[in-house]
C-alpha positions in Angstrom: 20.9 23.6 134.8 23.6 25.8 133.1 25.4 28.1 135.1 27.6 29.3 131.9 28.3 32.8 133.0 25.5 35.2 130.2 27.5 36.0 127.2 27.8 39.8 127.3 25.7 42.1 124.7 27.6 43.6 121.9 26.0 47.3 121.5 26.7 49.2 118.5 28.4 52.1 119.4 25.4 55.4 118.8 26.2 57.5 116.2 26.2 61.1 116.0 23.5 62.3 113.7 25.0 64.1 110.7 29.0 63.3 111.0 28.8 59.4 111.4 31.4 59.7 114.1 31.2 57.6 117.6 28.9 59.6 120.3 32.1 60.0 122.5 34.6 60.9 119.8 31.8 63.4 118.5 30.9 65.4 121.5 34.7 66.4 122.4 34.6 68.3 119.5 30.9 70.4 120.8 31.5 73.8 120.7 29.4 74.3 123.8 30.4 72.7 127.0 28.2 72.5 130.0 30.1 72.6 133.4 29.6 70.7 136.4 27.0 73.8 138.0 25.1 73.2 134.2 25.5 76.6 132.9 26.5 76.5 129.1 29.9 77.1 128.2 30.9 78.2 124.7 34.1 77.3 123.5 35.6 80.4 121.4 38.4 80.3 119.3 40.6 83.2 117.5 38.5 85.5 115.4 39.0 85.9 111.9 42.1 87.7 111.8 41.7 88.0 107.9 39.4 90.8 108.5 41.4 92.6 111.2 44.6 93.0 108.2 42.2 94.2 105.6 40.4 96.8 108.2 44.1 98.2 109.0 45.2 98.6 105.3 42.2 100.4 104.7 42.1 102.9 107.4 45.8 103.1 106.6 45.3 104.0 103.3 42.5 106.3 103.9 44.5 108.6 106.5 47.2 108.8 104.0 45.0 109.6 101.0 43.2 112.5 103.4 46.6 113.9 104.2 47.4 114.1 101.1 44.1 115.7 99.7 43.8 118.1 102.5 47.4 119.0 103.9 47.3 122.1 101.2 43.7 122.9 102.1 44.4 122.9 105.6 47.6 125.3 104.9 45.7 127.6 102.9 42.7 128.0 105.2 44.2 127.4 108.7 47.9 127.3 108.3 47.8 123.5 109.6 48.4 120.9 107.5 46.9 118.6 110.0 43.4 120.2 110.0 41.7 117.6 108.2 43.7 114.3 108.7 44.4 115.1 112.8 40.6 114.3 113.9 40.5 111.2 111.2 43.6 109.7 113.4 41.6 110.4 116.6 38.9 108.9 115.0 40.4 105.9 113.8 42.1 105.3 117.1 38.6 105.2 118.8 37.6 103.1 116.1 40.2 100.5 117.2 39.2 100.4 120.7 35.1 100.3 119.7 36.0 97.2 117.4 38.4 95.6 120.2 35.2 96.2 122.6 32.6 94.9 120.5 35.2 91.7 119.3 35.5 90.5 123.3 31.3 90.9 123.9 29.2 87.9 123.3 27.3 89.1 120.2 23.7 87.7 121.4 23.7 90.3 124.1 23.1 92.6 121.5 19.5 90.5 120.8 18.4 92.3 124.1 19.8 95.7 123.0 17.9 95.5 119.3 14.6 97.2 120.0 15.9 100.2 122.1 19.1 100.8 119.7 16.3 100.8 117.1 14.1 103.2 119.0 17.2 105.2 119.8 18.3 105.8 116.3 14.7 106.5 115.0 14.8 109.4 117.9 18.0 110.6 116.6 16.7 111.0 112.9 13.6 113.0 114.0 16.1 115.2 115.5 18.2 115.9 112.3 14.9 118.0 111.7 14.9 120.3 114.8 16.6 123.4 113.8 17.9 123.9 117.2 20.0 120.7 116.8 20.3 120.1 113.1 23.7 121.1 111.3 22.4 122.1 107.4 25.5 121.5 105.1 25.1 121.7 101.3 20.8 121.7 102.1 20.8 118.7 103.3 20.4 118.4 107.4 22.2 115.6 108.0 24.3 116.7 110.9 23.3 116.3 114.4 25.0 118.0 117.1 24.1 117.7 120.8 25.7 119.9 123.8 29.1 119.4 124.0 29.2 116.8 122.0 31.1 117.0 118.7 28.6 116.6 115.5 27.3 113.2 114.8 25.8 111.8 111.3 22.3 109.7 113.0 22.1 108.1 109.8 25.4 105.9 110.2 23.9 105.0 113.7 20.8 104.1 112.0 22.5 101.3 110.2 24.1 99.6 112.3 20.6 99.6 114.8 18.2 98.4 111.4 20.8 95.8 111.1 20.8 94.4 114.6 17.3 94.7 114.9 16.5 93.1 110.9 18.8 90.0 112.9 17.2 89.5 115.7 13.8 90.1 114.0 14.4 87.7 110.9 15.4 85.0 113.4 12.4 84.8 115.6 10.4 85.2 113.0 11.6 81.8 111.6 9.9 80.3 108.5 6.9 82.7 109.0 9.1 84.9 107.0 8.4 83.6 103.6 4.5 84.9 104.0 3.0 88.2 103.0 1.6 88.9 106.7 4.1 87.1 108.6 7.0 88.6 106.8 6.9 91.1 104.5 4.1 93.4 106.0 6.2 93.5 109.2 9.6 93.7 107.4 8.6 97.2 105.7 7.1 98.6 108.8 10.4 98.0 110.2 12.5 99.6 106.9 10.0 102.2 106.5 10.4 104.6 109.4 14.3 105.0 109.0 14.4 104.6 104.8 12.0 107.9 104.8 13.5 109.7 107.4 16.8 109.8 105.8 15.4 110.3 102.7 13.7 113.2 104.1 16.9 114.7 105.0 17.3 114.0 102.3 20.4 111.7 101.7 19.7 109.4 98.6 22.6 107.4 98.8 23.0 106.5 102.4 19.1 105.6 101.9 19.9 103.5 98.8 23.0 101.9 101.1 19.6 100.8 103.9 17.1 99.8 101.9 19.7 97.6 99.7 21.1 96.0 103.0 17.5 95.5 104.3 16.4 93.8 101.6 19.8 91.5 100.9 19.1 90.6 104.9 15.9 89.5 103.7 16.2 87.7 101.0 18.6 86.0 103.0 16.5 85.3 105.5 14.2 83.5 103.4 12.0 86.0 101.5 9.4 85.3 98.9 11.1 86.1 95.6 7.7 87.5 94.6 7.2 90.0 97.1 10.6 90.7 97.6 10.7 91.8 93.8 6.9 93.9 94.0 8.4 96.0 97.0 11.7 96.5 95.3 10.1 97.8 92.4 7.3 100.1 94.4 10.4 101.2 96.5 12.1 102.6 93.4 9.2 104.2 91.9 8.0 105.9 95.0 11.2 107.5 95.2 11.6 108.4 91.7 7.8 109.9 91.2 7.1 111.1 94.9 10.4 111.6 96.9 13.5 113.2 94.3 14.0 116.8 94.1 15.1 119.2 91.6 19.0 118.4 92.1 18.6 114.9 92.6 16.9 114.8 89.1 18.8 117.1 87.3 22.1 115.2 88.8 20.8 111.7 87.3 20.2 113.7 83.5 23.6 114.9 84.1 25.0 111.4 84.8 24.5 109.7 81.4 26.1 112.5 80.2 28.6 114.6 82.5 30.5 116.6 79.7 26.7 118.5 78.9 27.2 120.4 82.0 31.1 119.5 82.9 31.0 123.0 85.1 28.0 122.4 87.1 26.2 119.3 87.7 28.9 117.3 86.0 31.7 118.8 87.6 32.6 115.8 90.4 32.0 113.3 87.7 34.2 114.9 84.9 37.3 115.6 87.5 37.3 112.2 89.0 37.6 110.6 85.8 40.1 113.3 84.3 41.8 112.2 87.8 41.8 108.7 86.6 42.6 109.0 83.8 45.5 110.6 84.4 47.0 108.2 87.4 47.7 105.6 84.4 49.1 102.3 85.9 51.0 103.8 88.4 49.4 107.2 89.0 51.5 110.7 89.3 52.9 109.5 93.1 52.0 110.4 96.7 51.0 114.0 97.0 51.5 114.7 93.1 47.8 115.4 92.3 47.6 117.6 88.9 43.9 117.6 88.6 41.5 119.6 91.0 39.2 116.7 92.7 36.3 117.9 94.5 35.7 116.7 97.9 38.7 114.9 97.7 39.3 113.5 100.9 35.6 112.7 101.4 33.1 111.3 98.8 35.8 111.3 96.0 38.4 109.9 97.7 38.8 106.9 95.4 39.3 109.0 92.5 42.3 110.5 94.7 43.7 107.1 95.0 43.4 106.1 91.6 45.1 109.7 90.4 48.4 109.2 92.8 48.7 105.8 92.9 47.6 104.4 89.7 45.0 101.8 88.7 47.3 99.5 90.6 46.3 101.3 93.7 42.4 101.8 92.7 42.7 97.9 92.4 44.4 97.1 95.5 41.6 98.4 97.6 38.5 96.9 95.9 40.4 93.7 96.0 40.4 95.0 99.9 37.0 95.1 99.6 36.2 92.1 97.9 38.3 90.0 100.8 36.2 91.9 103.5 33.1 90.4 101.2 34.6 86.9 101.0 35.5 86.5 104.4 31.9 87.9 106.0 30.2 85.9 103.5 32.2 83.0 105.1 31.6 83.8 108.9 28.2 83.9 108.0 27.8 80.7 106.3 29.4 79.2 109.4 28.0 81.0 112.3 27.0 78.8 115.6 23.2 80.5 115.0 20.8 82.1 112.6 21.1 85.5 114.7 24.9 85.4 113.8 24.3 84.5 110.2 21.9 87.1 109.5 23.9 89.7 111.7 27.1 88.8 109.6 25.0 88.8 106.4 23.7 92.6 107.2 27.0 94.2 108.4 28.9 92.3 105.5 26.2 93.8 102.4 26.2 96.8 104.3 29.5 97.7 104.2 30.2 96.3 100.9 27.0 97.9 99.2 28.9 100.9 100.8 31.9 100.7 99.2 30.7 99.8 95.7 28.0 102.7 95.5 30.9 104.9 96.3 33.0 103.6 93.6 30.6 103.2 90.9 29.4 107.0 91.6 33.7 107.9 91.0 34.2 106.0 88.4 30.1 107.2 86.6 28.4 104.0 87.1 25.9 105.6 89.4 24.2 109.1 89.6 26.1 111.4 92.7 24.8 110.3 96.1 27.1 111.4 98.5 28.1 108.9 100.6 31.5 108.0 102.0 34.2 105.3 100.9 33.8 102.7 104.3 37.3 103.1 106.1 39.0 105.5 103.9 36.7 108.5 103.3 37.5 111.2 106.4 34.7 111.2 108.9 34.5 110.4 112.5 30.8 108.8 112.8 30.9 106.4 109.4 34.7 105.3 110.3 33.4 104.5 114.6 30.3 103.0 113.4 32.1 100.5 110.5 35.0 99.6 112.9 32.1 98.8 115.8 30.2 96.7 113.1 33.4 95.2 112.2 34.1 94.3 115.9 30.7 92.0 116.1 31.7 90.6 112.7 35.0 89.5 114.4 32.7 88.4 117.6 30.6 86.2 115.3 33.9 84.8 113.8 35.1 83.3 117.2 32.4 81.1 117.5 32.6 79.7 113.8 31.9 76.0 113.4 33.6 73.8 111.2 31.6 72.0 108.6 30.5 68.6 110.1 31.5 69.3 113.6 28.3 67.9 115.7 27.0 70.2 118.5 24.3 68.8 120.7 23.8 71.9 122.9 23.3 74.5 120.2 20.8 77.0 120.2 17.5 76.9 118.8 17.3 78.6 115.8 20.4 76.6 114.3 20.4 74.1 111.9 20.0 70.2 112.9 21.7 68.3 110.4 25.5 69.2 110.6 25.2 71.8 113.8 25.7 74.6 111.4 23.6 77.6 110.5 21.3 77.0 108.0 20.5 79.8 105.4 18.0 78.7 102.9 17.4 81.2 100.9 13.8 81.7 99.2 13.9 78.2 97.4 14.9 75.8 100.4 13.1 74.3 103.5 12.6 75.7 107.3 15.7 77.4 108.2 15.0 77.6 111.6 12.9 77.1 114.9 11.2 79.8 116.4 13.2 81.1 119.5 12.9 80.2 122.9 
């Protein structure tokens, strides 16, 4: 009989699928931790400060560029120098505190708030058309103003609720968005109702700023190419044969050639580029201006920029722009879900699409839309709205995860193989799991 004592079982140590690494030595590094009463605990870390920097240099730049295009208005008119530039530092201030709000909430709350925010900014568009409510400036009713309120633009609302709600929609949607009945029959019943109304308005370039986000969250998402091209193309020709009116055509003859009508139609385009042309390298200096710009401290504010401060300036804040691109695009590809990616995604293209819109109308690229430089241009809803959307950019940003880093608890609609979000595109397999 052998009574050796049984020679103990070497186990191979379990892996962690994806990183390679020891079970143990993989799950301390989870972002999620459950606690000993089982309710999920995310680990957060700092947000992406990056963004914060480039945020304050533009809204820094902005309120000195509208002081300095307005300050001799504002004598002129009101004897205050201050007129224009006073509510954009209120406005800015606010600004700060919405984005330091929205920063410090979990950004999936806003999953529940989707559909009513939605429903909430549809409301307010239909109002634009009330004349009891409506503030008509240049023919276009764009202005809402309710009570004692001050006046609010619905459409910059509007944005920031379509892109929530495209999130939140794209997401629980899952792979079913790559079909013509599953995805792209309900994606343009949710564009549709806020594209026309602000079209209606009408406001061509904040409806060309939408529709372009809509559809760059859905090609993320995982659109058919095929459809995703058809719609593009009926979108543009619906608009073009059904929807433009006399100004809006006579302003896109006048764009390939300003200098045919430089004292009407082409009167913006030919002063912002004299304005450009005469900043140089280093422009004429702060306050300095020697050509007339029209709406100078609002849709033509760049031109300002360029024309005191030089192309070194006008370059400065693209390359502003371009980091604000780089470092969404980034939060997005490493965002703990597909909610977060897509929401990242949306409030990234929208504010970028923004920005170069605005530029390329300054500088001729683009017909005159009308539509404000994101951070810079003076306005109180577009800069509260953009520092808000900036704030959930910077709440997505805490909960980044590292490429590699395993996490067994995350949610459902995140990708399996390295615990990151997975963003397919049109050409690449499921992206996600239908929501809980």
């Amino acid at each position: 009989m052998n009574l050796a004592p049984p020679i103990p079982r070497l186990e191979r140590p379990r892996r962690a699928p994806g990183t390679g690494e020891p079970l143990d030595r993989a799950t301390a590094n989870r972002t999620p931790v459950k606690s000993r009463a089982g309710a999920l605990r995310r680990e957060r870390h700092q947000a992406d400060y990056v963004i914060v920097v480039v945020v304050v240099a533009l809204t820094a730049i902005g309120i000195l560029m509208v002081y300095s295009s307005s300050a001799v208005r504002g004598y002129l008119q009101d004897a205050d120098t201050f007129a224009t530039v006073g509510p954009q530092i209120q406005w800015a201030v606010l600004g700060f505190v919405a984005m330091a709000l929205m920063m410090r909430v979990d950004y999936r709350y806003l999953r529940l708030a989707s559909v009513p925010f939605y429903l909430f900014a549809i409301a307010l568009l239909i109002l634009v058309f009330v004349p009891e409510f409506n503030i008509v400036v240049g023919g276009s009713a764009r202005w809402l103003r309710l009570g004692p309120l001050p006046a609010i633009h619905p459409a910059e609302i509007a944005k920031l609720a379509l892109v929530i709600y495209l999130a939140h929609w794209s997401a629980k949607r899952g792979t079913r968005i790559h079909g013509f009945w599953g995805g792209t029959v309900p994606f343009l019943i949710i564009l549709a109702p806020i594209a026309v109304l602000v079209f209606r308005e009408p406001d061509l370039g904040t409806t060309m700023v939408i529709t372009l986000t809509a559809l760059t969250m859905f090609f993320v998402a995982g659109a058919n190419l095929v459809h995703l091209a058809v719609m593009a193309g009926g979108v543009a020709l619906a608009m073009i044969t059904a929807g433009l009116r006399g100004y809006q055509l006579d302003r896109i003859r006048v764009w390939q050639n300003p200098w045919i009508d430089r004292l009407g139609e082409g009167f913006h385009t030919v002063q912002g580029l004299l304005a450009l042309g005469i900043g140089g390298l280093f422009g004429t200096g702060l306050g300095e201006s020697k050509v007339f710009v029209p709406n100078a401290f609002n849709d033509f504010i760049f031109a300002e920029v360029g024309q005191e401060f030089g192309m070194v300036g006008a370059v400065v804040v693209i390359g502003l722009f371009l980091l604000l691109a780089y470092s969404g695009v980034r939060i997005a590809l490493a965002a703990p879900d597909t909610f977060g990616a897509l929401l990242a995604a949306g409030i990234t293209a929208w504010l970028c699409l923004q920005a170069f819109i605005n530029i390329g109308v300054v500088v001729a690229l683009l017909p005159i839309t009308g539509i404000t430089l994101p951070f810079i241009s003076a306005g109180g809803s577009s800069l509260i709205i953009s520092f808000a959307a900036v704030g959930i950019l910077l709440s997505i940003s805490r909960e980044t995860v590292e490429k590699g880093t395993w996490n067994e608890d995350a949610t459902a609609d995140r990708g399996r193989r390295d615990g990151r979000t997975h963003l397919p595109g049109t050409r690449r397999g499921a992206f996600a799991r239908r929501d809980a």
